[in-house]
C-alpha positions in Angstrom: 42.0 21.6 -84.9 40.1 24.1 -86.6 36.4 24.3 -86.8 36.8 24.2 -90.7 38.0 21.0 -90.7 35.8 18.2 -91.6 34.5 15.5 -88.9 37.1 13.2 -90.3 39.7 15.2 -89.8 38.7 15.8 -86.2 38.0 12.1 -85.7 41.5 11.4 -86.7 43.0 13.8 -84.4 41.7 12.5 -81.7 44.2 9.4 -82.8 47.1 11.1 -84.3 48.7 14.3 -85.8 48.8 14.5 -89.7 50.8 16.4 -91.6 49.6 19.5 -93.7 50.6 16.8 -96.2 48.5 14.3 -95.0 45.3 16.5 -94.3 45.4 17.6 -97.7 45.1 13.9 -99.1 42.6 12.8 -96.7 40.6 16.1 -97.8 41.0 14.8 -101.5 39.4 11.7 -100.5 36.3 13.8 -99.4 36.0 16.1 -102.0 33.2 14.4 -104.2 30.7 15.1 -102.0 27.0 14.9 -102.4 23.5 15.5 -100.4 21.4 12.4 -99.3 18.0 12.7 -98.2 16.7 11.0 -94.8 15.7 6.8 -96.0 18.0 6.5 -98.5 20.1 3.2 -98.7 23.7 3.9 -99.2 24.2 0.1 -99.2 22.0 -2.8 -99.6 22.0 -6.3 -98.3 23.2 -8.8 -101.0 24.1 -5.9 -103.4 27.3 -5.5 -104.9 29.3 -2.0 -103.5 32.7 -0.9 -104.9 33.1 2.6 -103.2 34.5 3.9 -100.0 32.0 6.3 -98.0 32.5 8.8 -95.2 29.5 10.5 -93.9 30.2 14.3 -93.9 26.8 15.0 -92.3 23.6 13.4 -90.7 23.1 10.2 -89.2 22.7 6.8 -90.6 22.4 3.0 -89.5 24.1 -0.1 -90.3 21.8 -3.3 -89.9 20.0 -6.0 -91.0 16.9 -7.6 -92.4 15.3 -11.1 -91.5 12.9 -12.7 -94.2 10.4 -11.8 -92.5 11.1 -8.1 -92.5 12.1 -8.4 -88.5 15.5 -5.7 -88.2 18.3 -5.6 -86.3 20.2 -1.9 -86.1 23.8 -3.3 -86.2 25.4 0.1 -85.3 25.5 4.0 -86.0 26.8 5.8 -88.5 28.1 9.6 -87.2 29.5 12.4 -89.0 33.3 11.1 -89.9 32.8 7.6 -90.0 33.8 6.1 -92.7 32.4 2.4 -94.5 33.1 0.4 -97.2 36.8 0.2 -96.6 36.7 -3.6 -96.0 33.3 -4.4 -98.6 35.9 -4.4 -101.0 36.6 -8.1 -99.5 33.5 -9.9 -100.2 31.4 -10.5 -103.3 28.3 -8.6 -102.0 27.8 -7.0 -98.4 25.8 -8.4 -95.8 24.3 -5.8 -94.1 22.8 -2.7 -95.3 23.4 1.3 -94.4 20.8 3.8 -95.0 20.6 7.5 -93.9 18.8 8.0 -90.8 18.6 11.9 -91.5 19.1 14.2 -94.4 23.1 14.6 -94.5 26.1 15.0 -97.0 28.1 12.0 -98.3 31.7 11.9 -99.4 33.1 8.7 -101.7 36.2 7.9 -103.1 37.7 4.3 -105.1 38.7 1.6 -103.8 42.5 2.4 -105.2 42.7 5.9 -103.5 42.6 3.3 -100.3 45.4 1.5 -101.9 47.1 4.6 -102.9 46.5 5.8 -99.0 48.1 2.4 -97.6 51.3 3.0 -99.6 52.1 6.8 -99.9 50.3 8.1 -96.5 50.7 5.1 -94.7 49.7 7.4 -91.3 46.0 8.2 -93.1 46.0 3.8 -93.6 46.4 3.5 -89.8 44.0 5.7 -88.9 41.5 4.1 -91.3 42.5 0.5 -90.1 42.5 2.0 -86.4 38.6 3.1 -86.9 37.5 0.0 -88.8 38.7 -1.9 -85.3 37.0 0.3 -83.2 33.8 -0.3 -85.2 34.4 -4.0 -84.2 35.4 -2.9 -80.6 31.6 -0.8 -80.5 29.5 -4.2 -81.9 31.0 -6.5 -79.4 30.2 -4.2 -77.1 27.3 -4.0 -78.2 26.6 -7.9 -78.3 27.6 -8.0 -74.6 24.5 -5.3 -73.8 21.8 -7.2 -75.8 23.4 -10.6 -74.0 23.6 -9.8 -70.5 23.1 -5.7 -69.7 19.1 -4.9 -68.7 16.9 -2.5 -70.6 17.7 0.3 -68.7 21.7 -0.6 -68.5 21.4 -0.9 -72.7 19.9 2.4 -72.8 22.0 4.2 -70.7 25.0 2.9 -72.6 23.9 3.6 -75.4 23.2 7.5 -74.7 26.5 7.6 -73.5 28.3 6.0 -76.5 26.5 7.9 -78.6 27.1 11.4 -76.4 31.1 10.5 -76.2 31.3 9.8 -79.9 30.0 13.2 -81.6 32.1 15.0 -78.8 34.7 13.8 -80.2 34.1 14.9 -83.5 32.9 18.2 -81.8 29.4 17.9 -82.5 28.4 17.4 -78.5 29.3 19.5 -75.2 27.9 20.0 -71.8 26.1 17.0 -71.5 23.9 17.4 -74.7 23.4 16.4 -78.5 21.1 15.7 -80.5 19.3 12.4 -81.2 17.5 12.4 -84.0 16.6 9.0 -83.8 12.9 7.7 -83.1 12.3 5.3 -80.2 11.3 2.3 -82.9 15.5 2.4 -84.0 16.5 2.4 -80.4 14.5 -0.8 -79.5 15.8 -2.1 -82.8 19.1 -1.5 -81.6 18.9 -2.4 -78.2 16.4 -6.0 -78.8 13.5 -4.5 -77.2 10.0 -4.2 -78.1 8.6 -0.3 -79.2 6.7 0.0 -75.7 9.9 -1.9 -73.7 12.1 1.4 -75.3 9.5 3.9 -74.3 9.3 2.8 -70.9 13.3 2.5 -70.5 13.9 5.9 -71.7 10.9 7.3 -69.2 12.6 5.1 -66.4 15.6 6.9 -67.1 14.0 10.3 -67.0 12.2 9.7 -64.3 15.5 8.6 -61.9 16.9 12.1 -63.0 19.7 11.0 -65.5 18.3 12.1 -68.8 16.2 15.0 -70.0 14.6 15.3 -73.7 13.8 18.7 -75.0 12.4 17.9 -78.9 15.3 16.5 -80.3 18.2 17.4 -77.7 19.2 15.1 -74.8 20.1 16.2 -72.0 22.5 14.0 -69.7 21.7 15.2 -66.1 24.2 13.5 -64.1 26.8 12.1 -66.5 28.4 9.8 -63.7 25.5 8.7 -62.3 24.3 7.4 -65.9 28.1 5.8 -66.2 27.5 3.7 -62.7 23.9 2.7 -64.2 25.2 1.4 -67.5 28.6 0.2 -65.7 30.3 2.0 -68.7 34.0 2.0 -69.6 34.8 4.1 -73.1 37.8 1.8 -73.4 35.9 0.3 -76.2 36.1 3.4 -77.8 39.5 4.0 -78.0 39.6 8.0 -77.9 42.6 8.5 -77.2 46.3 8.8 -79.5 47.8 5.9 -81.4 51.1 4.7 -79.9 54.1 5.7 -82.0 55.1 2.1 -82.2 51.7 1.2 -84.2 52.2 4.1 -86.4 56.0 3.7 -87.1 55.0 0.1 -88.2 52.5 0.8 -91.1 55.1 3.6 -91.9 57.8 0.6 -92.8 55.5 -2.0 -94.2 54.9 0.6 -97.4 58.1 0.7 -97.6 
């Protein structure tokens, strides 16, 4: 895969093989790109949304808000995910996505989906393959906040994060960088600001982690994986079985 290529075209490889063909439609669909700034909501709770977006750059959150302002951070948005495929569904959404970090944002319409699901029906798997590893990430996620500790949640979650940009290329050697402040992490992992603060120096302090500014640094990689009893199974990095593919290849007939 060439470095040129966008995070969604490395993401998909990591699934399947496209066709020049098929890298040149999936390129269409992110060719009306445009720069967002860190705060801004790409989709709000209880507000209508009728596009498909895929985050060329930056980092941003999926979550929601309780009346009282109280917010839960549902899941991460990296560079190559895309959302809004299944929006399209429901009268408004009910969660909300806003950028983390200053980053670049691709959209396309909804009947460029359609389109995808019945001329490059290869490009629809792959899309329907991500959308069920996003459910695969929050259930794994539910079963941290229900019965994982703080410092199992937060080494999970350092190594979810660390084994998702490498696959898009954006992490090696047991570093990347997380430019996320320790208020989102105990949003994400149901613990209070101080509760987060104290995990990560816990986990710094055993030998697991290092933070230089922005970067993390993942000392012993295994060790953190026996800590945060950690399978990537959930992740599903690995090649779509022909079977799966040839079948979305006859339902468009």
């Amino acid at each position: 895969m060439s470095a040129r290529e966008s995070p969604l075209l490395r993401k998909i490889a990591t699934v399947l093989s496209l066709s020049e063909a098929e890298r040149a439609f999936v390129r269409d669909l992110e060719k009306s790109r445009r720069p967002v700034s860190a705060r801004t909501d790409l989709v709000k709770q209880g507000e209508r949304y009728d596009r498909v977006g895929i985050l060329q750059a930056g980092w941003a959150i999926r979550y929601k808000t309780l009346s009282d302002g109280r917010r839960h951070v549902i899941n991460f948005l990296l560079p190559g995910d895309v959302f809004g495929v299944f929006l399209q569904l429901f009268e408004i959404p009910d969660h909300s996505i806003a950028m983390l970090t200053d980053g670049t944002l691709a959209t396309f319409e909804t009947p460029q989906l359609v389109e995808a699901f019945r001329d490059h029906p290869r490009v629809a798997a792959a899309f329907t393959w991500f959308a069920a590893r996003e459910e695969s990430i929050i259930a794994e996620r539910a079963t941290s906040l229900g019965r994982r500790t703080a410092l199992e949640r937060m080494a999970h979650i350092v190594l979810e994060l660390y084994r998702r940009l490498e696959a898009v290329e954006l992490a090696g050697n047991g570093s990347f960088e997380l430019p996320v402040t320790q208020e989102i992490l105990a949003d994400t992992l149901g613990l209070s600001l101080v509760h987060a603060n104290r995990t990560l120096r816990k986990l710094r302090e055993i030998g697991l982690v290092d933070i230089e500014g922005k970067t993390i640094l993942l000392q012993n990689i295994r060790a953190l994986k026996v800590v945060a009893d950690f399978d990537d199974l959930f992740l599903y990095i690995r090649k779509m079985p022909e079977s799966v593919q040839q079948q979305f290849i006859e339902a468009s007939g």
